[in-house]
C-alpha positions, 0 to 999 in steps of 0.5 A: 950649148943648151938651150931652154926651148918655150912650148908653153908654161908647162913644157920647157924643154933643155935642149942642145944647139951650136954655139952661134956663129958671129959675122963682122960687127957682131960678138959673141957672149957668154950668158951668166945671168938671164932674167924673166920677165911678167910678159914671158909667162903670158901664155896667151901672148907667147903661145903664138909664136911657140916653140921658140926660146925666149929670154930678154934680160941678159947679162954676160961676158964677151967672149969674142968680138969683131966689132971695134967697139967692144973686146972680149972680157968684157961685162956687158948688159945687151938689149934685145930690141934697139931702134933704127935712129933713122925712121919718122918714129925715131926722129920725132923721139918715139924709138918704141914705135920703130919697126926695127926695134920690133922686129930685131933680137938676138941670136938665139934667145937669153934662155940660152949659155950664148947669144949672137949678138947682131951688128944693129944691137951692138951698134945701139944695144950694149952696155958695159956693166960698172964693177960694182953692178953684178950679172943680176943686177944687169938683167935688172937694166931694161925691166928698169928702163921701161919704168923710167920710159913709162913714167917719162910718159905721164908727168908725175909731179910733186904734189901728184898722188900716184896710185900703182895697181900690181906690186910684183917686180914691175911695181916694185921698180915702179913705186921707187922711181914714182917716189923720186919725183916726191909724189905720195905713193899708194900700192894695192896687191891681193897677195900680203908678200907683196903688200909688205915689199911694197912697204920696204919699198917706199909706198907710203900706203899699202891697200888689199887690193880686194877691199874697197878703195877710196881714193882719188888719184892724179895718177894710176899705174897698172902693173898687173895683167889683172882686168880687174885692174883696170877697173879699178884703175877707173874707179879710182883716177881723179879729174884729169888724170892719167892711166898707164897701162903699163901691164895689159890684160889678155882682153880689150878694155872697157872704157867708161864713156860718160866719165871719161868724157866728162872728167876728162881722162887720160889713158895711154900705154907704154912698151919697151924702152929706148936707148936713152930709157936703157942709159938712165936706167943704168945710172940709177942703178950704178949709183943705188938710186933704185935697189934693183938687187933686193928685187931679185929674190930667186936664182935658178941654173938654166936646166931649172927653168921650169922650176923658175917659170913655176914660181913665177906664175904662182907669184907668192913669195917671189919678186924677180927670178934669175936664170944663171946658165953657165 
């Protein structure tokens, strides 16, 4: 089967591996959509465990099955990292802290015409897609779902203005979930693509990230790996807000201490998604309650994933992308 190998941004190699092959609780899919994610083309995060082949976001077909609870043919989204439900992190509700959930995958990564899935995340990981969400719009399911898990963190209410920092496809899902809960919505970007999906999105307000920004939000939200991001994100937080960092630099942070200290600030993170962050998300998606399709806004084949990956660290005209291998 071939396989995209990850060396770094620049080098992604096609290459050809043997199909896996499945033991007793595990399955077996065909790879028809693979997405990927802002986090797979963070060089300095990735590089440290490259050559390796990535890929997270995957949706397919079951080809074979030795597990009871799912038979070949059918649809499925498979998630990648699923908790153990047993250790302290896990009972007390923090599945993403688990260290199971850090440390498993599947076999051999979604950039890839076939992935083993292990028992654990068949047991907790997969999701049999509806007929009316396509293989694209199932890859769409855990970037959704850790949305769903990062807002469940801050206590958006009504009355909240919420400001999202980043509007690439990470702040897309978030300005429309931030809107569910009737919140105004303001997003800032330096790119005017992306300003004006945020628009067509439902932000109610759309700023140039590089101007001067006067507003004081009860909730701020950084969806770029941008520092300047996060001092933005200080200048602009209310008295008792929250800052999620929902995307990361590829540096420590710097806290304003006095400010922080006196207007008593908030700042937290959020990583990943738990299975009930997974089935949420599937239901909003399911029911078109978030437009996940028209964030997709390039398809690629697997052998042009260096093409794929280019657009995506370019970030111009471009929301998601979507490997379909096979």
């Amino acid at each position: 089967m071939l396989v995209a190998k990850y060396y770094n941004n620049n080098d992604i190699r096609i290459e050809n591996l043997p199909i896996p092959q499945i033991g007793p609780g595990e399955i077996l899919v065909r790879v028809r959509a693979s997405g990927i994610c802002g986090t797979d083309v963070m060089e300095w995060y990735r590089i440290q465990k490259a050559p390796r082949i990535l890929g997270h976001e995957i949706a397919g077909d079951i080809i074979e099955s030795k597990s009871d609870r799912y038979k070949k043919g059918e649809r499925v989204f498979v998630s990648h990292h699923v908790p153990c439900n047993q250790c302290k992190y896990c009972l007390a509700g923090n599945h993403t802290a688990c260290d199971t959930l850090h440390q498993g995958n599947y076999d051999p990564g979604g950039y890839s015409e076939f992935i083993r899935v292990p028992k654990i995340n068949v047991d907790y990981g997969v999701y049999v897609l509806p007929d009316q969400v396509s293989y694209a719009e199932g890859t769409m399911i855990e970037p959704l779902a850790c949305g769903v898990r990062g807002l469940g963190l801050i206590d958006i209410r009504e009355n909240h203005t919420v400001l999202i920092l980043g509007c690439g496809v990470s702040g897309i899902l978030n300005i429309q979930l931030a809107k569910l809960t009737g919140a105004r919505v303001v997003a800032t970007d330096i790119n005017e693509y992306r300003l004006n999906k945020a628009k067509e999105f439902g932000a109610d307000e759309v700023l140039h990230a590089a101007q001067d920004i006067n507003i004081r939000a009860d909730r701020v939200i950084i969806c770029t790996g941008a520092y300047a991001a996060v001092e933005q994100a200080f200048q602009c937080v209310d008295k008792k807000g929250i800052i999620l960092l929902f995307a990361i630099p590829n540096r420590d942070i710097a806290i304003p201490i006095p400010d922080f200290w006196r207007n008593e600030l908030t700042v937290t993170s959020s990583y990943g998604a738990a299975p009930v962050d997974l089935e949420e998300a599937l239901a909003l998606i399911t029911h078109k309650t978030i437009n996940v399709k028209d964030t997709i806004t390039q398809k690629l084949p697997l052998e042009k994933i260096q093409e794929a990956f280019k657009i995506v660290v370019e970030a111009k005209e471009s929301l998601k992308v979507v490997l379909e291998p096979n």
